[in-house]
VOGU-3710 file (C-alpha; in Angstrom, 3 decimals, decimal comma):
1> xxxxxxxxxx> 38,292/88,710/114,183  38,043/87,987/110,292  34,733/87,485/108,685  34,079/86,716/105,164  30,331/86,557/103,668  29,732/84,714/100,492  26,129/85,431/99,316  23,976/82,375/98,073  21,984/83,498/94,955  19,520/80,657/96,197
11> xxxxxxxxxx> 17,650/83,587/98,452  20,172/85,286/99,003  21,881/83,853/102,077  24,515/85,371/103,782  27,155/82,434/104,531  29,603/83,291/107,117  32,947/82,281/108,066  34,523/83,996/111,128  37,940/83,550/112,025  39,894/84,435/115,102
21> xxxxxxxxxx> 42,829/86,948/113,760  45,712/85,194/114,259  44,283/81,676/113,263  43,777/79,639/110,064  40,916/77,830/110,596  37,230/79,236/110,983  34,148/78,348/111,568  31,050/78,800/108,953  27,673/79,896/109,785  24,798/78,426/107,552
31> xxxxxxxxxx> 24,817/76,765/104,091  22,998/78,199/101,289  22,811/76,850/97,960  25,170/77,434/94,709  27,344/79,204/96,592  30,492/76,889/97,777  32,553/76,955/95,063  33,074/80,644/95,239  33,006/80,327/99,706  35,929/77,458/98,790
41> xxxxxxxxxx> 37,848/80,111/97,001  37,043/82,715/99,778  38,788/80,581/101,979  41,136/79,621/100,074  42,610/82,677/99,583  42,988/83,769/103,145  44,133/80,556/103,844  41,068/79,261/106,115  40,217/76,240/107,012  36,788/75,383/108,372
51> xxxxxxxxxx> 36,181/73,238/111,095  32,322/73,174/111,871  29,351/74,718/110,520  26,954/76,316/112,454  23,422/76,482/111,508  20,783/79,711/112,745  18,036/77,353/111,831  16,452/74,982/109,566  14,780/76,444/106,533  15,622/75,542/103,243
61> xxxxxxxxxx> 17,506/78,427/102,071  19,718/78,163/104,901  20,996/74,595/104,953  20,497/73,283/101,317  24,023/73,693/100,550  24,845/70,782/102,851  25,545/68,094/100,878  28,327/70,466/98,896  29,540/71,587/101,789  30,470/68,270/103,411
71> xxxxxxxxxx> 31,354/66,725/100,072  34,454/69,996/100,292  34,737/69,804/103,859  34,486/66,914/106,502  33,406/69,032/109,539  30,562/68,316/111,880  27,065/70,556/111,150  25,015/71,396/114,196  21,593/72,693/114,367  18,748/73,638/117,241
81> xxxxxxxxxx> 17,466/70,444/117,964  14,051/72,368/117,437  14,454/72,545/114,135  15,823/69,630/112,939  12,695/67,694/111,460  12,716/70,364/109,028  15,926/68,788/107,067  13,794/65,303/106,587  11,886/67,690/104,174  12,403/71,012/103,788
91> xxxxxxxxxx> 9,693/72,052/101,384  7,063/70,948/103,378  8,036/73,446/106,056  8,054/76,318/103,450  4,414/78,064/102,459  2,169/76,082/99,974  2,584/78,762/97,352  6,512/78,306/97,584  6,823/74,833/97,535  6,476/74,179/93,563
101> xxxxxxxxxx> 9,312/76,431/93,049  11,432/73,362/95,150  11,011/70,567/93,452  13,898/70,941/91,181  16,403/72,395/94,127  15,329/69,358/95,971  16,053/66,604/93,186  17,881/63,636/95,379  17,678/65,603/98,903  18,649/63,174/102,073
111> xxxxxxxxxx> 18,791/64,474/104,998  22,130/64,960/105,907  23,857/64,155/109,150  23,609/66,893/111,745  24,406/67,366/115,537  22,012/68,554/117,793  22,108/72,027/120,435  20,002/73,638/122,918  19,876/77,020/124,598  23,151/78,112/126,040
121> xxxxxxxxxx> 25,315/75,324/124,264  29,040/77,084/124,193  31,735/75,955/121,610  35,608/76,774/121,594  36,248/76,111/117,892  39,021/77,839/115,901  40,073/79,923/118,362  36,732/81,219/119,178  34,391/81,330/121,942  30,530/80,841/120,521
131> xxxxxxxxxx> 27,717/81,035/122,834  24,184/79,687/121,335  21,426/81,979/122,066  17,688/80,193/121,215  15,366/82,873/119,779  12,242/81,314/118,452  9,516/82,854/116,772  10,734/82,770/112,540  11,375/78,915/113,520  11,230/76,485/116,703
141> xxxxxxxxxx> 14,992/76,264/116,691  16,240/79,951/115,229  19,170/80,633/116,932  21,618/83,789/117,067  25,265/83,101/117,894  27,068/85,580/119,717  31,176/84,896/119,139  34,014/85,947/120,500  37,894/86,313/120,553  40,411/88,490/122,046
151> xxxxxxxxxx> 39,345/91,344/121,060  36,196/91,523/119,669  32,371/89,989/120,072  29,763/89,632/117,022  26,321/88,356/116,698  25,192/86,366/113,462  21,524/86,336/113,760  20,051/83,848/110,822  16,575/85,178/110,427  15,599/87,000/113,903
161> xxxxxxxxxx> 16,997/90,039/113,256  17,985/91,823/109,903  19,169/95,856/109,167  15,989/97,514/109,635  13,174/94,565/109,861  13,194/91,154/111,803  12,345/87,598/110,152  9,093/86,765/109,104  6,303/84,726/111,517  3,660/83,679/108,815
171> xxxxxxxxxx> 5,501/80,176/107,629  4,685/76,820/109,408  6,587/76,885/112,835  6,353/80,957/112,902  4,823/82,679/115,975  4,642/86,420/116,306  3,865/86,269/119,910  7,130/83,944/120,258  9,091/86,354/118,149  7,945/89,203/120,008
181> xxxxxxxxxx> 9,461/87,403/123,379  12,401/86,532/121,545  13,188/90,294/120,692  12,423/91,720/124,090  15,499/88,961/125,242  17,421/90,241/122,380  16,969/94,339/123,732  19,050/93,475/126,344  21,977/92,091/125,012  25,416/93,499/124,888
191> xxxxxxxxxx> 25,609/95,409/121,598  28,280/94,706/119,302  28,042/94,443/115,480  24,907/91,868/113,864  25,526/89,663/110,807  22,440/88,865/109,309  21,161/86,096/107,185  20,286/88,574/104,449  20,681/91,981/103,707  23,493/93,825/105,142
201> xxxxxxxxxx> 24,927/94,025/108,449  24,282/96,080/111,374  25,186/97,644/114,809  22,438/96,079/117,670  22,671/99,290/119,500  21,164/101,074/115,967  18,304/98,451/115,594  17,051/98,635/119,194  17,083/102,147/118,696  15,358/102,387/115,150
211> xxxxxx> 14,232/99,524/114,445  10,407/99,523/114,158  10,302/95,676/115,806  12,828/96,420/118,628  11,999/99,794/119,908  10,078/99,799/122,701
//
């Protein structure tokens, strides 16, 4: 499997697009913002081709670079359906002290066009098989994706799980207790190497044994 991560200054987002090895299209994995020109060229030259774009969940940081994306490429977008009030406005979602920092990202925002998922929802895109995994508790609808190919399985995790630390549970639609039940489900999956939605990745078999939030 190929994967390529183009970092969004906006927050830093990690913006993923896997690839099965043989193939030449991919699949992207949320859409941060100010970073598509440079994801385009990414892409460009390994000669990928996205087909869909898969979304962890719905906070601002992780989906404002819609409207670029689509306007490059014409693929569907699918999100939880949990989360997707949050892209009607995604400041109000987002703590009161962050929101004035917004108003300029979010200059002419419409909600763009999305297609709903629930737990266990299974794609075969690009050559890849991508299994949809709901683990609530940073948001209603955060998901991790685990995907496969031939020869090799990977998690991308969004905001549930990160190198060392998990996602936070104090902004609207957080729950520590929910996040707590989410990680116990996420101890017993298969390990295999975790892409994160910031920071670097990982191993799952290293977190649930050092991680502060997973061991246990």
């Amino acid at each position: 499997m190929r994967i390529l991560n183009s970092e969004a200054p906006f927050l830093g987002v990690n913006c993923y697009a896997a690839a099965a090895d043989t193939g030449g299209e991919c699949v992207l994995f949320d859409a941060g913002f100010g970073n598509t020109d440079a994801l385009a060229e990414g892409l460009k030259q390994h000669g990928l081709t996205p087909v869909a774009v898969l979304l962890t969940h719905g906070h601002i940081d992780h989906v404002l670079g819609l409207p670029d994306y689509r306007r490059h490429w014409d693929v569907p977008v699918w999100l939880h359906e949990a989360d997707v009030y949050r892209l009607d406005d995604p400041a109000a979602t987002m703590s009161a002290q962050f929101q004035p920092m917004l108003a300029d990202v979010l200059h002419g925002w419409e909600p763009p066009e999305v297609e709903l998922f629930v737990d266990g929802r299974e794609w075969e895109l690009a050559g890849l098989r991508i299994a949809a995994h709901h683990l609530p508790g940073h948001t209603e609808g955060s998901t991790v994706f685990c995907v496969t190919d031939d020869s090799d399985a990977v998690y991308f995790s969004g905001d549930v799980l990160f190198a060392g630390s998990i996602g936070r549970t104090d902004l609207p639609g957080g729950d520590h207790a929910t996040m707590e039940a989410s990680l116990s489900k996420l101890r017993t999956f298969t390990p295999a190497p975790v892409y994160p939605g910031h920071g670097p990745s990982t191993e799952l078999a290293r977190e649930i044994a050092a991680n502060p939030f997973l061991v246990g």
